[in-house]
Every structure is written in C-alpha cells, then in structure tokens.
PDB file with SEQRES, HELIX, SHEET and CRYST1 records, atoms N, CA, C and O in Angstrom:
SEQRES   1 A   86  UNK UNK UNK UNK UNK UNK UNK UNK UNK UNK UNK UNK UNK          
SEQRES   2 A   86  UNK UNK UNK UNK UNK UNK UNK UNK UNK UNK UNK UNK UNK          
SEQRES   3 A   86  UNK UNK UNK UNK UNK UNK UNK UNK UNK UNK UNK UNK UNK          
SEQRES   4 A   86  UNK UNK UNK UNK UNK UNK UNK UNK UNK UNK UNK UNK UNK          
SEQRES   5 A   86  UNK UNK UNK UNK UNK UNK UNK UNK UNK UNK UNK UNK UNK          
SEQRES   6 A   86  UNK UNK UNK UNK UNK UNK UNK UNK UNK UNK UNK UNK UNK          
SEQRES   7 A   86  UNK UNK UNK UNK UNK UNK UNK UNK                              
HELIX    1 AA1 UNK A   16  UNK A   18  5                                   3    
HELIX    2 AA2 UNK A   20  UNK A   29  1                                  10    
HELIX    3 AA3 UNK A   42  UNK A   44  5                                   3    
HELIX    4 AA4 UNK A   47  UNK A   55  1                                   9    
HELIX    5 AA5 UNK A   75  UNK A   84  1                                  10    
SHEET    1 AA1 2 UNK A   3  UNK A   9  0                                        
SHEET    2 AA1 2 UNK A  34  UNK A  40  1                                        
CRYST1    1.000    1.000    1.000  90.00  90.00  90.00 P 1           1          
ATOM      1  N   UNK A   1      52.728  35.681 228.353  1.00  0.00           N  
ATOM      2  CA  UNK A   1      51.791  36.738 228.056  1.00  0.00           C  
ATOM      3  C   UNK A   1      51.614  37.589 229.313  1.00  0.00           C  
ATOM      4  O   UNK A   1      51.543  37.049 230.417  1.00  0.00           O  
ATOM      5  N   UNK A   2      51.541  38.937 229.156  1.00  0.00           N  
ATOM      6  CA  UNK A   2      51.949  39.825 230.117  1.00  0.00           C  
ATOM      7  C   UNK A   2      49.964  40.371 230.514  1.00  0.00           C  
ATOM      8  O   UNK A   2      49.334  40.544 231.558  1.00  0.00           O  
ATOM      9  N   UNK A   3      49.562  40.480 228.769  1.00  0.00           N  
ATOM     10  CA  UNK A   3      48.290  41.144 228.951  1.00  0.00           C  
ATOM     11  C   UNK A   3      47.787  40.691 228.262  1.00  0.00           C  
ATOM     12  O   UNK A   3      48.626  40.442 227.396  1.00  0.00           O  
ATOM     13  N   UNK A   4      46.233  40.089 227.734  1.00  0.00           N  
ATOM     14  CA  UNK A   4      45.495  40.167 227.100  1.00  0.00           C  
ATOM     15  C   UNK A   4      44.278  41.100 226.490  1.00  0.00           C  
ATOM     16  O   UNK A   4      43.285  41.455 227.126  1.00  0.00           O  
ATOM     17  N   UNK A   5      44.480  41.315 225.557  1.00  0.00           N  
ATOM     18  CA  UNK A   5      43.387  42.787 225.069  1.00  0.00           C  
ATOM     19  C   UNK A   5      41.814  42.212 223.947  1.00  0.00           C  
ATOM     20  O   UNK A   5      41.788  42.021 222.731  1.00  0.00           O  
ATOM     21  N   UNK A   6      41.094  42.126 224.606  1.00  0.00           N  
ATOM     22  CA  UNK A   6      40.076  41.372 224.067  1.00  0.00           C  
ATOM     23  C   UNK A   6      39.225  42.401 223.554  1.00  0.00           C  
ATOM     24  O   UNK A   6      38.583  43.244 224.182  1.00  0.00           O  
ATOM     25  N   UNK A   7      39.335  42.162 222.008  1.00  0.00           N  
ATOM     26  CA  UNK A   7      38.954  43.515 220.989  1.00  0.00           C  
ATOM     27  C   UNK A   7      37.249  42.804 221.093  1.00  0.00           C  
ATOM     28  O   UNK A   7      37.260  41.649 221.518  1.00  0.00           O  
ATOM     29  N   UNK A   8      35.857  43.363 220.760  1.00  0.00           N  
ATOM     30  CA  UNK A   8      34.936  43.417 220.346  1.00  0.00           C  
ATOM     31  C   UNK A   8      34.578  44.514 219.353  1.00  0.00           C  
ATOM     32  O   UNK A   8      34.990  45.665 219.498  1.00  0.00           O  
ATOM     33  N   UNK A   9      33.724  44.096 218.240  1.00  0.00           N  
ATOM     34  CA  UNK A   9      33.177  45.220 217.128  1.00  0.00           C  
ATOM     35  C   UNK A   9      32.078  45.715 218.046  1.00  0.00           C  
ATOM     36  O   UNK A   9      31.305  44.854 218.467  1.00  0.00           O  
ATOM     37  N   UNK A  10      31.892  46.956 218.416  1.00  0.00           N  
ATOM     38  CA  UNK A  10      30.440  47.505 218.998  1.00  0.00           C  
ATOM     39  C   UNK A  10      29.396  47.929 218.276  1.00  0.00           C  
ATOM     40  O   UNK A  10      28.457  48.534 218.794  1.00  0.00           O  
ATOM     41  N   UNK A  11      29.490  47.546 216.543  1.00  0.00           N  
ATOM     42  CA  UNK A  11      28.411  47.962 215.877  1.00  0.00           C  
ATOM     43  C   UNK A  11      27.865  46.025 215.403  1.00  0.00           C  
ATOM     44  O   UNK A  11      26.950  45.812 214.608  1.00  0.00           O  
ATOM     45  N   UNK A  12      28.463  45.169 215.924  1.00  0.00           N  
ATOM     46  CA  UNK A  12      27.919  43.926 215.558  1.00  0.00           C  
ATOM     47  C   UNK A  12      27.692  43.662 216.844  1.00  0.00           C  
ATOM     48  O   UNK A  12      28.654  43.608 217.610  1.00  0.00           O  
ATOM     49  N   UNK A  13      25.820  43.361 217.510  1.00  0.00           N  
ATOM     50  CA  UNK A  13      25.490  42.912 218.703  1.00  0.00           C  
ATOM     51  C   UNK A  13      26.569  41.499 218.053  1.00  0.00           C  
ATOM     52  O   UNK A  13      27.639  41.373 218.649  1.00  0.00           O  
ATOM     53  N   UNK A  14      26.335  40.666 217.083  1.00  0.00           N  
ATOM     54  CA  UNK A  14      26.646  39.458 217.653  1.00  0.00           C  
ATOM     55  C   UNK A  14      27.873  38.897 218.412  1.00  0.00           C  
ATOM     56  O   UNK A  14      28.022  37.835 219.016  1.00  0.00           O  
ATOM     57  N   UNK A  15      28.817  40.084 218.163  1.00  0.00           N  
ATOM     58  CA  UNK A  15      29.983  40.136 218.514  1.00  0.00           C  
ATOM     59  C   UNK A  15      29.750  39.618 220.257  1.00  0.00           C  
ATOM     60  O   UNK A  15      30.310  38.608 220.684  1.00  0.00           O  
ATOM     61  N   UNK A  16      28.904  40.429 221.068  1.00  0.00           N  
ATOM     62  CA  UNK A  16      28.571  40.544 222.348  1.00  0.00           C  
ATOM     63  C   UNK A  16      28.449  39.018 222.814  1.00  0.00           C  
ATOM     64  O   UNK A  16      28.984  38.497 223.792  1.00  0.00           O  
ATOM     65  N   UNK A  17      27.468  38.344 221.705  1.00  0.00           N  
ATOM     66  CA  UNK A  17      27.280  37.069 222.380  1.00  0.00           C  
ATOM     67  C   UNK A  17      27.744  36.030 223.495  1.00  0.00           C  
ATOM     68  O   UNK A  17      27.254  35.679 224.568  1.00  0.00           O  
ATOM     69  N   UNK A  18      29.399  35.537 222.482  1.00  0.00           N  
ATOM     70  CA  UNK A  18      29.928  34.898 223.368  1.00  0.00           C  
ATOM     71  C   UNK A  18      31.064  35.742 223.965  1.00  0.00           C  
ATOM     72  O   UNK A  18      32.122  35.128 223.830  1.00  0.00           O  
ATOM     73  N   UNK A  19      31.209  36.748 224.485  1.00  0.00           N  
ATOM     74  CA  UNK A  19      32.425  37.301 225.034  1.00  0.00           C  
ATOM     75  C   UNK A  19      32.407  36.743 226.581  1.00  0.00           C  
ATOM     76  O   UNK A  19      33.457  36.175 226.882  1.00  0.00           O  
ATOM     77  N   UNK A  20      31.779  36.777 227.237  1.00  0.00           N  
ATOM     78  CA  UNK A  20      31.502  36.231 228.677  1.00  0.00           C  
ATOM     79  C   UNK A  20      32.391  34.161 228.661  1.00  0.00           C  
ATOM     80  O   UNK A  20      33.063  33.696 229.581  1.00  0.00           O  
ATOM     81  N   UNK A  21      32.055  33.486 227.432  1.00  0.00           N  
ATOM     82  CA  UNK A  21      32.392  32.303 227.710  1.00  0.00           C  
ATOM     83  C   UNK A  21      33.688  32.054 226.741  1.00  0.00           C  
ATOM     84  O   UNK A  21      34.103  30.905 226.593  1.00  0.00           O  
ATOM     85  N   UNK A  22      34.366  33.244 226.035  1.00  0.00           N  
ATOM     86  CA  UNK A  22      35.651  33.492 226.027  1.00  0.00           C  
ATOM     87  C   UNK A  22      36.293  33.980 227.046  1.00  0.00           C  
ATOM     88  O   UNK A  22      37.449  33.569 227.153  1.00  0.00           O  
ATOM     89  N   UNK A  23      35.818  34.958 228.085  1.00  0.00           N  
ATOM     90  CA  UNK A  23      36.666  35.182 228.787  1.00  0.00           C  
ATOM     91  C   UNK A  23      36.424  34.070 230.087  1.00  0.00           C  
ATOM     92  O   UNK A  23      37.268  33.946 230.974  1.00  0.00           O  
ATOM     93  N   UNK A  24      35.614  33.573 230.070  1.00  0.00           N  
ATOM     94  CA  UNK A  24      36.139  32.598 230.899  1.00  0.00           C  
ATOM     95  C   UNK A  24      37.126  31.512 230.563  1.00  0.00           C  
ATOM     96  O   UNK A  24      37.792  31.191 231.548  1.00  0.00           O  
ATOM     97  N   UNK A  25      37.380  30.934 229.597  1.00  0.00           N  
ATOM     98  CA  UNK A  25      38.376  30.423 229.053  1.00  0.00           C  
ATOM     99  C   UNK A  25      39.316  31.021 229.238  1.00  0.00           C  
ATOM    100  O   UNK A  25      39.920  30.636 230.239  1.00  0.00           O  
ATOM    101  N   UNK A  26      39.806  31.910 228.673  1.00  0.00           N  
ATOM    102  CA  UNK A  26      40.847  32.888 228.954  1.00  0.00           C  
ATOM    103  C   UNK A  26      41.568  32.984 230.447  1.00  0.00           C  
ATOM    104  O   UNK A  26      42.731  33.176 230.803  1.00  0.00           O  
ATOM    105  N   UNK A  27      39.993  32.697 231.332  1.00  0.00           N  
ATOM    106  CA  UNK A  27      40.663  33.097 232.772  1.00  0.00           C  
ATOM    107  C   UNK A  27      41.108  31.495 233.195  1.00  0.00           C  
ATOM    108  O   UNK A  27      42.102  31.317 233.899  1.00  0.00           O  
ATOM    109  N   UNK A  28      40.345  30.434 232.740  1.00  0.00           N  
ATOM    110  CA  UNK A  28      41.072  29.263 233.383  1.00  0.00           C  
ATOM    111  C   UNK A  28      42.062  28.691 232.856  1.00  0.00           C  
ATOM    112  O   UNK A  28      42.796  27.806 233.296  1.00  0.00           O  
ATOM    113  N   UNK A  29      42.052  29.404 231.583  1.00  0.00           N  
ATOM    114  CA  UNK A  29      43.812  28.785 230.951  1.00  0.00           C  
ATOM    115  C   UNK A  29      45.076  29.588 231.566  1.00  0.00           C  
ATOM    116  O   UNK A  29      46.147  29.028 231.796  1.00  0.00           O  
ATOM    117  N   UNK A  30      44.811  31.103 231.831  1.00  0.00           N  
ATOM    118  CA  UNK A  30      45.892  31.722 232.059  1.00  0.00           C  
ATOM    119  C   UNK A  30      45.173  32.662 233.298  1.00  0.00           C  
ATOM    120  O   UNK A  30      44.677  33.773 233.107  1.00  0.00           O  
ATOM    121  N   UNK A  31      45.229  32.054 234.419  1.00  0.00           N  
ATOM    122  CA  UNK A  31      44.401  32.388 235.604  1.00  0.00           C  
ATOM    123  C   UNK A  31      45.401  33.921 236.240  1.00  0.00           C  
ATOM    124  O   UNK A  31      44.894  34.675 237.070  1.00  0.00           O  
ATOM    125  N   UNK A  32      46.469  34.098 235.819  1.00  0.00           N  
ATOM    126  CA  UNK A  32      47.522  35.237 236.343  1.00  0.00           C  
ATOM    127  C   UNK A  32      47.596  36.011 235.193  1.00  0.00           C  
ATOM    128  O   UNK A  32      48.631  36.647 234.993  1.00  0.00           O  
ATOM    129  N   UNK A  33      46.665  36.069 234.393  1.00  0.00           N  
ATOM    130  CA  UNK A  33      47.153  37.235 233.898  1.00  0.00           C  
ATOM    131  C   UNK A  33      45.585  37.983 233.592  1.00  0.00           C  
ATOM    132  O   UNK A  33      44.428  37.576 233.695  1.00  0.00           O  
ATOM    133  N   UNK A  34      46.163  39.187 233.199  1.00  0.00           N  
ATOM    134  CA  UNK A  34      44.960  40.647 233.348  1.00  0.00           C  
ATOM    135  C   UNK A  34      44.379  40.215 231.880  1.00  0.00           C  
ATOM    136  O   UNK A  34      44.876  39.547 230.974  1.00  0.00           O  
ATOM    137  N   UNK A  35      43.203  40.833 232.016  1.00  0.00           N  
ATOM    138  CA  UNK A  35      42.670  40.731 230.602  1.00  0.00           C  
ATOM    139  C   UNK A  35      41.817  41.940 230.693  1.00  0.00           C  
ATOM    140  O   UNK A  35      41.136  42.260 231.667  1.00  0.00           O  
ATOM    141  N   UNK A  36      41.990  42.914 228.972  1.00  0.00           N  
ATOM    142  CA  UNK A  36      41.569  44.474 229.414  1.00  0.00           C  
ATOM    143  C   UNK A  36      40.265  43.900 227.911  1.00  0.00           C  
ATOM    144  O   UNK A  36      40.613  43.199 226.961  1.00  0.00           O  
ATOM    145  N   UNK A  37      39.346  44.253 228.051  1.00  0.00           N  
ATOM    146  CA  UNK A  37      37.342  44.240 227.467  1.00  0.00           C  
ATOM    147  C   UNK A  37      37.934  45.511 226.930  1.00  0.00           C  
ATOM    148  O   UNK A  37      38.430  46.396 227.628  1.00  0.00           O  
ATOM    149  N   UNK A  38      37.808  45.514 225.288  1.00  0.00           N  
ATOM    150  CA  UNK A  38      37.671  46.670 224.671  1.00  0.00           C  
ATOM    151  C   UNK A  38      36.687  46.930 223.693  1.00  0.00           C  
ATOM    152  O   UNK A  38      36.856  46.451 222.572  1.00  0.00           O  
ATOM    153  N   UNK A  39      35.720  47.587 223.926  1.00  0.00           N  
ATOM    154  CA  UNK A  39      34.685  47.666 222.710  1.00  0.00           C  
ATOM    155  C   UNK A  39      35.182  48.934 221.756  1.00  0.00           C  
ATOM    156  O   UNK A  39      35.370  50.089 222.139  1.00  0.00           O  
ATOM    157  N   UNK A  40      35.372  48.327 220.199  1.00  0.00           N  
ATOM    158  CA  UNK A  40      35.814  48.992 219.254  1.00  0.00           C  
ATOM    159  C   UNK A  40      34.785  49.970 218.428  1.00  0.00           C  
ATOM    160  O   UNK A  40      33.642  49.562 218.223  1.00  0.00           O  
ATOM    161  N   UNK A  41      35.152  51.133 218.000  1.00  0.00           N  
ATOM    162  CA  UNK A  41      33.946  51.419 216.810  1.00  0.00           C  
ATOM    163  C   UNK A  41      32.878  52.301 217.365  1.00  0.00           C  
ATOM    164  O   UNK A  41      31.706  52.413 217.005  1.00  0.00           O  
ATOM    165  N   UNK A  42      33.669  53.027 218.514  1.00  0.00           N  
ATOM    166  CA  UNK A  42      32.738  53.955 218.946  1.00  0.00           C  
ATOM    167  C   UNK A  42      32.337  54.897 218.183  1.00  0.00           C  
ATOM    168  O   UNK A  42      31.173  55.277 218.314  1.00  0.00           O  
ATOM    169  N   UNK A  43      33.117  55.459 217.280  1.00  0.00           N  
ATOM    170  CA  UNK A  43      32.649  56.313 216.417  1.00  0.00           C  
ATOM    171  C   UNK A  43      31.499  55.773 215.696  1.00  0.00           C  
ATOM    172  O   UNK A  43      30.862  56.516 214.948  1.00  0.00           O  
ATOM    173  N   UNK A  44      31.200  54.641 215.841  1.00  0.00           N  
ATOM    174  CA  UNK A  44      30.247  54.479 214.439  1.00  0.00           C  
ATOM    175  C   UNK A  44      29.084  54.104 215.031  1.00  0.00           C  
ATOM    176  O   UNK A  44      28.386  53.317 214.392  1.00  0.00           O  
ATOM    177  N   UNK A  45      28.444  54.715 216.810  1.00  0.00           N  
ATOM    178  CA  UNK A  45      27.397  53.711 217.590  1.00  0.00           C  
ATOM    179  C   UNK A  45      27.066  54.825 218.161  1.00  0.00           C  
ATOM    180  O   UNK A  45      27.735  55.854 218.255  1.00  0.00           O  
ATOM    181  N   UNK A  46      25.709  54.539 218.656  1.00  0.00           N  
ATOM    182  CA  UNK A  46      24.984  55.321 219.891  1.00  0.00           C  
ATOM    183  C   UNK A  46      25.686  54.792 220.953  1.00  0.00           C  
ATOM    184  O   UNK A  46      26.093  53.631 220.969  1.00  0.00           O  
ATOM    185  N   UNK A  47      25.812  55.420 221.650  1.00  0.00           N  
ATOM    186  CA  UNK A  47      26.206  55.591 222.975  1.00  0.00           C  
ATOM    187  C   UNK A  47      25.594  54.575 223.783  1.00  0.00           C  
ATOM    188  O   UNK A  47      26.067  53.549 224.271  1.00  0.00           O  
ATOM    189  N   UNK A  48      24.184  55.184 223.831  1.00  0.00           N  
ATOM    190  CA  UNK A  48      23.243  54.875 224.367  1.00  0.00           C  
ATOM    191  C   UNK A  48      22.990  53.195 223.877  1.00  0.00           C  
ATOM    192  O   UNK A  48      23.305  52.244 224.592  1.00  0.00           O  
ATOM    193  N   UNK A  49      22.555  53.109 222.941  1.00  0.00           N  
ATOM    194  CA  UNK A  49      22.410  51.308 222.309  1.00  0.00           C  
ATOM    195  C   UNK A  49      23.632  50.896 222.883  1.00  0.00           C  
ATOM    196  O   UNK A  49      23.394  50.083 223.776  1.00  0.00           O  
ATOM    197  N   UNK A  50      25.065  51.153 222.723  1.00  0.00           N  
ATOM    198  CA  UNK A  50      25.846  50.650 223.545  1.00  0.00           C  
ATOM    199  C   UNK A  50      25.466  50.072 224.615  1.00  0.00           C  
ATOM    200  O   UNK A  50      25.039  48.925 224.748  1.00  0.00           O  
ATOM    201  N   UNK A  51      25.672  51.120 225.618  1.00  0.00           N  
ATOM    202  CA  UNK A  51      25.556  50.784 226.921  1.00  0.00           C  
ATOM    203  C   UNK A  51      24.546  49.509 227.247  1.00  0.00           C  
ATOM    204  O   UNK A  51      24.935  48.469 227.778  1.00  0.00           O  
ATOM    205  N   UNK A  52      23.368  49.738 226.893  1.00  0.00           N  
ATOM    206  CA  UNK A  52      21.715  48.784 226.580  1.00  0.00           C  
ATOM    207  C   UNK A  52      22.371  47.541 226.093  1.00  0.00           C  
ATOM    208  O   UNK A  52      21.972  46.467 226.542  1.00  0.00           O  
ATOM    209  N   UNK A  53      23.038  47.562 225.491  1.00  0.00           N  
ATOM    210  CA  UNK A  53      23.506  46.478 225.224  1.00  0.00           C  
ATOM    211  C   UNK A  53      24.425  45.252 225.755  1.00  0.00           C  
ATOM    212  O   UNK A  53      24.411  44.023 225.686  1.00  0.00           O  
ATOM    213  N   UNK A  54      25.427  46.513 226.460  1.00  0.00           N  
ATOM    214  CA  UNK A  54      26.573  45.964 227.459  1.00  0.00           C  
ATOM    215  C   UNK A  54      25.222  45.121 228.464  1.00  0.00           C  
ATOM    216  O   UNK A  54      24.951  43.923 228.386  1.00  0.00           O  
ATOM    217  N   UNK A  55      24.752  45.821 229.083  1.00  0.00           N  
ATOM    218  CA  UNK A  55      23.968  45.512 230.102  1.00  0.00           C  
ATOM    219  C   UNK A  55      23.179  44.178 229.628  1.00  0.00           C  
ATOM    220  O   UNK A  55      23.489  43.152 230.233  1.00  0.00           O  
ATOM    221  N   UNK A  56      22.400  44.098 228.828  1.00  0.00           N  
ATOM    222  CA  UNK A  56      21.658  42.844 228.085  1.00  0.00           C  
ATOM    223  C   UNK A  56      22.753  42.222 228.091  1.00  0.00           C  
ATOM    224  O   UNK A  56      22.351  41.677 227.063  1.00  0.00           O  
ATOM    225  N   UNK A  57      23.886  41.708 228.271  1.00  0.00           N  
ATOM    226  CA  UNK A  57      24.846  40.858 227.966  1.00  0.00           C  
ATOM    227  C   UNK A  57      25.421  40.527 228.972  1.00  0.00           C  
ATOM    228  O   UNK A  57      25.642  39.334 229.178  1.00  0.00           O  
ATOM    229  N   UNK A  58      25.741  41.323 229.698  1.00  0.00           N  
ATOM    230  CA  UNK A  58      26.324  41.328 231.277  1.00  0.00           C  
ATOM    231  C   UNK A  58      27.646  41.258 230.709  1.00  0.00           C  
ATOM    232  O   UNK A  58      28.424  40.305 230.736  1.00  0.00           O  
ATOM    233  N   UNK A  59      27.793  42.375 230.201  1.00  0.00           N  
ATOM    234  CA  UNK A  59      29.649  42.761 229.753  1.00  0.00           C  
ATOM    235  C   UNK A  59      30.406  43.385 230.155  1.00  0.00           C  
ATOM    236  O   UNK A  59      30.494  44.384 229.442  1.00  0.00           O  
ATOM    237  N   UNK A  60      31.125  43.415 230.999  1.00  0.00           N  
ATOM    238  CA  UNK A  60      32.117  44.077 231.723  1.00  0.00           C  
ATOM    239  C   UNK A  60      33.138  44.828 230.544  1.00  0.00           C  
ATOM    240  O   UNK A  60      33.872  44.070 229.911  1.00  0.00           O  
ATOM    241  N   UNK A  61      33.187  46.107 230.284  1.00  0.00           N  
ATOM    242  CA  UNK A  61      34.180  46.496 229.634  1.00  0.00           C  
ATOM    243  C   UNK A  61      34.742  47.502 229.775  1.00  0.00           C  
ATOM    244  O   UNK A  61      34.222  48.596 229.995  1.00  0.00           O  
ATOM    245  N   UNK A  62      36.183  47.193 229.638  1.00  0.00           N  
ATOM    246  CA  UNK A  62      37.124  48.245 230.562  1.00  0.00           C  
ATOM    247  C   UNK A  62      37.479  49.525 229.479  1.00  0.00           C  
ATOM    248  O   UNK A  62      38.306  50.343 229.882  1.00  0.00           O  
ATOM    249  N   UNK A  63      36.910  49.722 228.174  1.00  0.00           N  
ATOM    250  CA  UNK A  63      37.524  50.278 227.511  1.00  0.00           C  
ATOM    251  C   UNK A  63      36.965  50.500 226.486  1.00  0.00           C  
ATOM    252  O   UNK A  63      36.865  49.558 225.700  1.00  0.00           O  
ATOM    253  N   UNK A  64      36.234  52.195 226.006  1.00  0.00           N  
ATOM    254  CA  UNK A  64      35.378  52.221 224.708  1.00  0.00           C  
ATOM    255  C   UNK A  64      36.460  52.644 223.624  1.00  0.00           C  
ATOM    256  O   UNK A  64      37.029  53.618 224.116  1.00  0.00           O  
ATOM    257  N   UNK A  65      36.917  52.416 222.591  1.00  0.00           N  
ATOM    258  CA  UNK A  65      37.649  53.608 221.700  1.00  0.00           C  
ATOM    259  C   UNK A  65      36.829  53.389 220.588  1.00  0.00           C  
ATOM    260  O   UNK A  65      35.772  52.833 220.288  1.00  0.00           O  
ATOM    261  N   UNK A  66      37.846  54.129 220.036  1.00  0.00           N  
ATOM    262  CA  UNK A  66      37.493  54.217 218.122  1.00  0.00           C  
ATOM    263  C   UNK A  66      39.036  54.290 217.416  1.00  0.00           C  
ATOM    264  O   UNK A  66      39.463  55.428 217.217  1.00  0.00           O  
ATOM    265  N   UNK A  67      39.770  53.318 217.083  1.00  0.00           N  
ATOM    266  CA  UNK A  67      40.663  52.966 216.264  1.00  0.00           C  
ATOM    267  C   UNK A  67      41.046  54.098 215.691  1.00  0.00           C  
ATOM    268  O   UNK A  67      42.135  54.663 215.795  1.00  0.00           O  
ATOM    269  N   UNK A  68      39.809  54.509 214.885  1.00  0.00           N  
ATOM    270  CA  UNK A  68      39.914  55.217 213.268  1.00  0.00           C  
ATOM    271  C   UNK A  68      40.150  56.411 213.991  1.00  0.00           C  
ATOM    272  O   UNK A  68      40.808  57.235 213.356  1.00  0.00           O  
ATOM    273  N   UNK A  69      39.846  56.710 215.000  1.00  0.00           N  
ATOM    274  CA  UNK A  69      40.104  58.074 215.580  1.00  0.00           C  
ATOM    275  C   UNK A  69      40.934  58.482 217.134  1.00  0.00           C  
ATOM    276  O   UNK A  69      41.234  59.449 217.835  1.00  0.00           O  
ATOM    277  N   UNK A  70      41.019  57.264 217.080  1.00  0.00           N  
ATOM    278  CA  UNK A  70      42.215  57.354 218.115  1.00  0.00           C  
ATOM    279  C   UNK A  70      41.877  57.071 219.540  1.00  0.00           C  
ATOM    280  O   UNK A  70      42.582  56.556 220.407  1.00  0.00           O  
ATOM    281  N   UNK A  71      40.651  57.514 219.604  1.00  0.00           N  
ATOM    282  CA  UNK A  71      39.616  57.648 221.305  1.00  0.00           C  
ATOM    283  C   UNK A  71      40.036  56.704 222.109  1.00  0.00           C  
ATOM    284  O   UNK A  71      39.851  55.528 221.798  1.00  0.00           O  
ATOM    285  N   UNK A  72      40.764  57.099 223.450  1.00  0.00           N  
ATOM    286  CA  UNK A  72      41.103  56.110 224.144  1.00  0.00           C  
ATOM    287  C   UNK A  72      42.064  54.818 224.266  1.00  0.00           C  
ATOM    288  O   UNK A  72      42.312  53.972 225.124  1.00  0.00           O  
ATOM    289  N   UNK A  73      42.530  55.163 222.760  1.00  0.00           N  
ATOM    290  CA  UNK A  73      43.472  54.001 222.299  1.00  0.00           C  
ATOM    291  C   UNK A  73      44.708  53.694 223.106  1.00  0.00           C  
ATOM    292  O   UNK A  73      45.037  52.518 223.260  1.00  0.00           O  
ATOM    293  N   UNK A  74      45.602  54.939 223.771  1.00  0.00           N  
ATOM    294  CA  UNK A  74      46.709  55.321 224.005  1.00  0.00           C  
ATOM    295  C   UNK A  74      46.262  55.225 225.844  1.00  0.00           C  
ATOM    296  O   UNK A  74      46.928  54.649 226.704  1.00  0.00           O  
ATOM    297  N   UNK A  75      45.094  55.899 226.027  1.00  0.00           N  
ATOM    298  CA  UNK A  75      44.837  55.314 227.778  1.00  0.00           C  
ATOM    299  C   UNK A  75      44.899  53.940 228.069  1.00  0.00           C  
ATOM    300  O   UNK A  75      45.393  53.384 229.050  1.00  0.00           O  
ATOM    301  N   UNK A  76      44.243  53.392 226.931  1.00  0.00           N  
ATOM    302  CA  UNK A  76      43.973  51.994 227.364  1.00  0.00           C  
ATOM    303  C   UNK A  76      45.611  51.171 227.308  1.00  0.00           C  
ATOM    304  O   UNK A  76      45.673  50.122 227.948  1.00  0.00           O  
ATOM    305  N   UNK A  77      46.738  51.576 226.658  1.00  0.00           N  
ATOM    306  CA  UNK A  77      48.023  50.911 226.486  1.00  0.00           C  
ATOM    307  C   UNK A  77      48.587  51.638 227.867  1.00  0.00           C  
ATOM    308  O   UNK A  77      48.921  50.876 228.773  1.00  0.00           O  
ATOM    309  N   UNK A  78      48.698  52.890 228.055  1.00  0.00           N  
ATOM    310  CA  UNK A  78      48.863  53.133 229.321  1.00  0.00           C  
ATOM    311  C   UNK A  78      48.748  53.051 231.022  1.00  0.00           C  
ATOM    312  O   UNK A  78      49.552  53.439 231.870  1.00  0.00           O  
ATOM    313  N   UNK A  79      47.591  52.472 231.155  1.00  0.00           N  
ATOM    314  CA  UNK A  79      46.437  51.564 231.979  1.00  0.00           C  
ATOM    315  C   UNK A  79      47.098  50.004 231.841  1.00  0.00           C  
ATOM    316  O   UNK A  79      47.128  49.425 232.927  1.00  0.00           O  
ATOM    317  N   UNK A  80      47.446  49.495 231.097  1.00  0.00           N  
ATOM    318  CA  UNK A  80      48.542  48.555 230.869  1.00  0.00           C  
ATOM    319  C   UNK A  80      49.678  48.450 231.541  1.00  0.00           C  
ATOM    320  O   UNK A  80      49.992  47.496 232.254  1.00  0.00           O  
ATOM    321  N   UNK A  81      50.373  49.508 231.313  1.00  0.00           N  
ATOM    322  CA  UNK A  81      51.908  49.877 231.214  1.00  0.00           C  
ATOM    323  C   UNK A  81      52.158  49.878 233.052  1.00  0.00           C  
ATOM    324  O   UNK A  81      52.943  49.322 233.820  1.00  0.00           O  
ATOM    325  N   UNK A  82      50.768  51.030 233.214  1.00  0.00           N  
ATOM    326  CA  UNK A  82      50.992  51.192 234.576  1.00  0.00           C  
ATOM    327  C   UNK A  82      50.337  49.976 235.603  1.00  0.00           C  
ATOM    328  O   UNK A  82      50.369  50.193 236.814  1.00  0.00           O  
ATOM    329  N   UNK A  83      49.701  48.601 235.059  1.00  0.00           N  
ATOM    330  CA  UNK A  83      49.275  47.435 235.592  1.00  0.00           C  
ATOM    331  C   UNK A  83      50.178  46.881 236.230  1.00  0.00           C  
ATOM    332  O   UNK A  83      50.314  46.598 237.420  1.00  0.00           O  
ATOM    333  N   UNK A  84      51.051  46.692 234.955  1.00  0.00           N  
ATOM    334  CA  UNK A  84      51.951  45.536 234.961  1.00  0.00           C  
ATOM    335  C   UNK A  84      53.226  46.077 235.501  1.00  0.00           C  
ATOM    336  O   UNK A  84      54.079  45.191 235.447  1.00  0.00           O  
ATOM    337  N   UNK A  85      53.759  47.338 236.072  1.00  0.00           N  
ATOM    338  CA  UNK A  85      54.547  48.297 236.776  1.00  0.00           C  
ATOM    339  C   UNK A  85      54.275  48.327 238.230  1.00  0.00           C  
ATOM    340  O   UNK A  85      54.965  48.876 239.090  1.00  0.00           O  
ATOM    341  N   UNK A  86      52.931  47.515 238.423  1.00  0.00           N  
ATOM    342  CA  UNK A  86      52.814  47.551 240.365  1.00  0.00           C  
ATOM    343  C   UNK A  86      52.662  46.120 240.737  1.00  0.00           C  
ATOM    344  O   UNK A  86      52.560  45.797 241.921  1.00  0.00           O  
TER     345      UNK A  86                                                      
END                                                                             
C-alpha cells in the first residue's frame, strides 16, 4: 500500500467519533505509509458546523470535497501523486 485515503461522511457527527483510534491503528500497523483525512459531503454542510466540529474531535483533516461535485477530488489524488514522487 502506497497510500491510504480515509473517507469520513461530514453530515454524520458520528462518523467523527472514532476516526482518531482508527487512525491510530492504521499508523501502528503500517507505520511507513501516508494516510490522507478526507471529509466527504461538503456540499451538503455548513462550513462552519464543520469546522466546530473538526475541532470538538481533534481531527486533523487534510481534505474537504464533495464527490457529487467534484470539489477537491482531483487535488487531493494529485497531492498524492506528488507525495509519493519525492
């Protein structure tokens, strides 16, 4: 595995819950490799509750899009491309 892309729904807080004690798993099973935080479903959220939320959670996330609309989808594979290239 080159990358891991760890999808979250951003219109389900519960989603938020355990992301912190997945990615720690993640990091002690496969300690060399990148892992990119993507919160999905921007189109369908406040901004603002977002963010409030990230923060209440202590969520590091590298990456907002919206699937259905494309937002960010193509930076975030690119941001990839150019990771794993240095």
């Amino acid at each position: 595995t080159h990358c891991f892309i760890y999808v979250f729904d951003l219109t389900r807080v519960e989603t938020y819950k355990n992301i912190n004690a997945q990615l720690e798993y993640l990091r002690e099973k496969f300690p060399q490799t990148p892992i990119k935080v993507v919160g999905n479903k921007l189109d369908a959220v406040n901004i603002q509750n977002v963010k409030n939320s990230l923060e209440e959670f202590n969520v590091e996330c590298n990456f907002l899009t919206s699937a259905k609309k494309g937002d960010k989808v193509e930076e975030l594979f690119v941001e990839i491309a150019v990771d794993l290239t240095n």
